[in-house]
N, C-alpha and C positions, 0 to 999 in steps of 0.2 A: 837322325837325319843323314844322309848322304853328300857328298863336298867333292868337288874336282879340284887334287893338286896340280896344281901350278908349280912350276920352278921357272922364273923370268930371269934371264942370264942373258948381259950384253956387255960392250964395250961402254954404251952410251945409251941411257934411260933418261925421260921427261916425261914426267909425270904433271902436265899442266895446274896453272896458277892462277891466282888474280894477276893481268896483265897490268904494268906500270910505267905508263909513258913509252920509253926503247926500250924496257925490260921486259922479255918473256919469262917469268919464274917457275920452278918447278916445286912444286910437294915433295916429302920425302915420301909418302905412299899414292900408289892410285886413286884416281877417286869412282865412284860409282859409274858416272858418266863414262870417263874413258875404256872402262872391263866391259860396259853395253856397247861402245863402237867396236870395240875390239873383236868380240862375240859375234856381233852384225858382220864383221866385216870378213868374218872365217865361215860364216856362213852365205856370203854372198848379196848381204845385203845394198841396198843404194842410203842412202840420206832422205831420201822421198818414200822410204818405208817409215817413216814417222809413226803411223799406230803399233806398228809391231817392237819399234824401237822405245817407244815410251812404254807398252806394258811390259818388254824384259828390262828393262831400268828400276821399273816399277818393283820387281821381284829380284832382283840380284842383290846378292850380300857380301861379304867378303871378311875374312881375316888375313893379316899379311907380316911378316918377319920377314928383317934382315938379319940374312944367315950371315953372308961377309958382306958388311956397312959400306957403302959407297962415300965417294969424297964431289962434293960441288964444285964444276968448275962455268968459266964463262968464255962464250965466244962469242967474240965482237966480230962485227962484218959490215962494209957498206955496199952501199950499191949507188950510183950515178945517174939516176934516173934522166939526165938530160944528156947523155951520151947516145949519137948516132946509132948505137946498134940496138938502144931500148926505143926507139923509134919503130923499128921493125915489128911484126904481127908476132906474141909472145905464146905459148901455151901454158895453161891454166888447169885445174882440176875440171872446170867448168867450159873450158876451149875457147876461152875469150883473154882477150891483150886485157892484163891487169894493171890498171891506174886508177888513183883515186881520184875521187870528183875534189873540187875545192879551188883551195888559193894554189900561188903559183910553185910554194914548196909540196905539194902533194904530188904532182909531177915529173919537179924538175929538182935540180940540186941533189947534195950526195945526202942520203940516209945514212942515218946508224943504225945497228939493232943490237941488241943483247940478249940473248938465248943461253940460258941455263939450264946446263945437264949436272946427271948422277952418271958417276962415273968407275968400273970398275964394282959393281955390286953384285949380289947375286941375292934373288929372294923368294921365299916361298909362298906362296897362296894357297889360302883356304876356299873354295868358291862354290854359294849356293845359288840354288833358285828356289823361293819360296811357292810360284805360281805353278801350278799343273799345267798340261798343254803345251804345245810346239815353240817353242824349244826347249825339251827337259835337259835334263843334265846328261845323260846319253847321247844325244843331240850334238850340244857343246863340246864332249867328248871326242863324237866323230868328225865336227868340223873342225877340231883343233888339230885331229892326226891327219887330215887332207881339207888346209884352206883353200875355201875358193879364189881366193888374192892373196899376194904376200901381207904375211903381216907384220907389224912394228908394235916398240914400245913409245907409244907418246906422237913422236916426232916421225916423220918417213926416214929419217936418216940415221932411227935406231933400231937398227936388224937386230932380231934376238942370234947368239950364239947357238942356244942351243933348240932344241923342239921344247913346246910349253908346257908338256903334261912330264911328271914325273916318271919317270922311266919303270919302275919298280907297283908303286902302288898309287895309277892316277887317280883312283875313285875311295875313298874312304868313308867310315861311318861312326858316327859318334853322337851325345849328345846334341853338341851345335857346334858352331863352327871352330872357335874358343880351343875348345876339346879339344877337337881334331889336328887342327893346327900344332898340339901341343905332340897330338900321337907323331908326325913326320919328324923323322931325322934332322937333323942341323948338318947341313954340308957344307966343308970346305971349301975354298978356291976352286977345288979340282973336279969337284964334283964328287969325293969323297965324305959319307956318311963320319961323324966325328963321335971319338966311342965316349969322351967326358963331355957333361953339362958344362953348358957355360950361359951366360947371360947374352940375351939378345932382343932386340928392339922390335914391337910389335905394335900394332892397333887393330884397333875390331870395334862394332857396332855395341853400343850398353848393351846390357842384358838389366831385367829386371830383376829388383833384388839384389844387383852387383854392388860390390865396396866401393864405395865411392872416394877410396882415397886416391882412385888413379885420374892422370890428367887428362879431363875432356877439355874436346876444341869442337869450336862452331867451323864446321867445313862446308865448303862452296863446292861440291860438285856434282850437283843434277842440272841436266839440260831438258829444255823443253826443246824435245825434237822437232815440231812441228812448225817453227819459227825457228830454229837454227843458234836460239841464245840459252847461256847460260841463266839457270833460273836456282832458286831454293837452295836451302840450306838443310845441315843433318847436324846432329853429334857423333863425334869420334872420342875414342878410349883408345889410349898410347901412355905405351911402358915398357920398364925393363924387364922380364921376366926371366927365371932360369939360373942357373948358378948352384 
């Protein structure tokens, strides 16, 4: 099979969570979901492309290591929603003043929120598509080296540092993703290839017939595009591998 490297490189990565009262939480990996907005959205897509957006969700895979491990941090922030100048007409992704319906603290009074980032990371991606047809991995390829919108990791206010595709060898081939991931270099801080093994932190989708001594997790991230919510669940495998 065939796989487009990734190298995600930023100051500040969110990799969305189950949300918790004022806590927005992050994954330590992406999830399925966010690699199909991300994709859509270097391709130019809208949110109201819904069919197209649920059959490459439908077909995207991923393997993923942290080359250098990110640390979690939290930023708190309020906002005053009963202050004169949130009175005024606000823009929105959607170009409507955002308020929520309800009681009187939905409007008025200060909010908290708590937004968790990864911070300082760098990490590699393995990335298939199992579906034939618009958009193959060629595709993805070309929209990654001219998106049609900027794009982000997670959050809008995490610009990648560097371009996403692996500078040297974006397109690889190996048995499946697993493999491949294993054929890419481990890079330093600098973006320097590192000539000793060392151990590093990975997940990927089972395979069948895999040792089951590695730890799986029930993970949350497929959206039903067509409705805008988060839906279903998957298994994930995460480990240390290497050394």
């Amino acid at each position: 099979m065939r796989a487009l490297v990734l190298r995600l490189d930023a100051p500040m990565m969110s990799f969305g969570s189950v949300i918790v009262d004022h806590h927005g939480f992050t994954d330590f990996f992406p999830g399925v979901s966010m690699l199909t907005g991300m994709i859509g959205n270097a391709l130019g897509w809208h949110h109201g492309d819904f069919e197209q957006l649920q059959s490459l969700q439908n077909s995207v895979d991923f393997a993923a290591r942290w080359d250098v491990r990110p640390h979690r941090v939290i930023d708190y922030h309020t906002v005053d929603l009963g202050s004169p100048k949130m009175s005024r007409p606000g823009w929105t992704t959607r170009g409507e003043t955002e308020h929520r319906a309800g009681g009187p603290a939905a409007k008025f009074g200060t909010h908290q929120r708590y937004r968790h980032y990864l911070v300082d990371g760098l990490m590699t991606v393995a990335l298939g598509v199992a579906a034939e047809g618009y958009p193959d991995l060629d595709a993805i390829k070309e929209a990654f080296e001219r998106p049609a919108r900027p794009l982000f990791l997670g959050r809008k206010t995490c610009m990648p540092a560097r371009p996403f595709l692996d500078p040297v060898s974006p397109i690889m081939k190996g048995t499946d993703l697993l493999t491949i991931l294993g054929m890419v270099p481990v890079w330093n801080r600098e973006g320097v290839p590192e000539q000793e093994s060392r151990e590093t932190w990975l997940c990927w989708t089972p395979r069948e017939g895999e040792d089951g001594s590695w730890e799986s997790r029930l993970v949350y991230d497929l959206r039903d595009w067509h409705n805008q919510l988060p839906v279903g669940s998957r298994w994930r495998r995460e480990g240390m591998i290497g050394g």
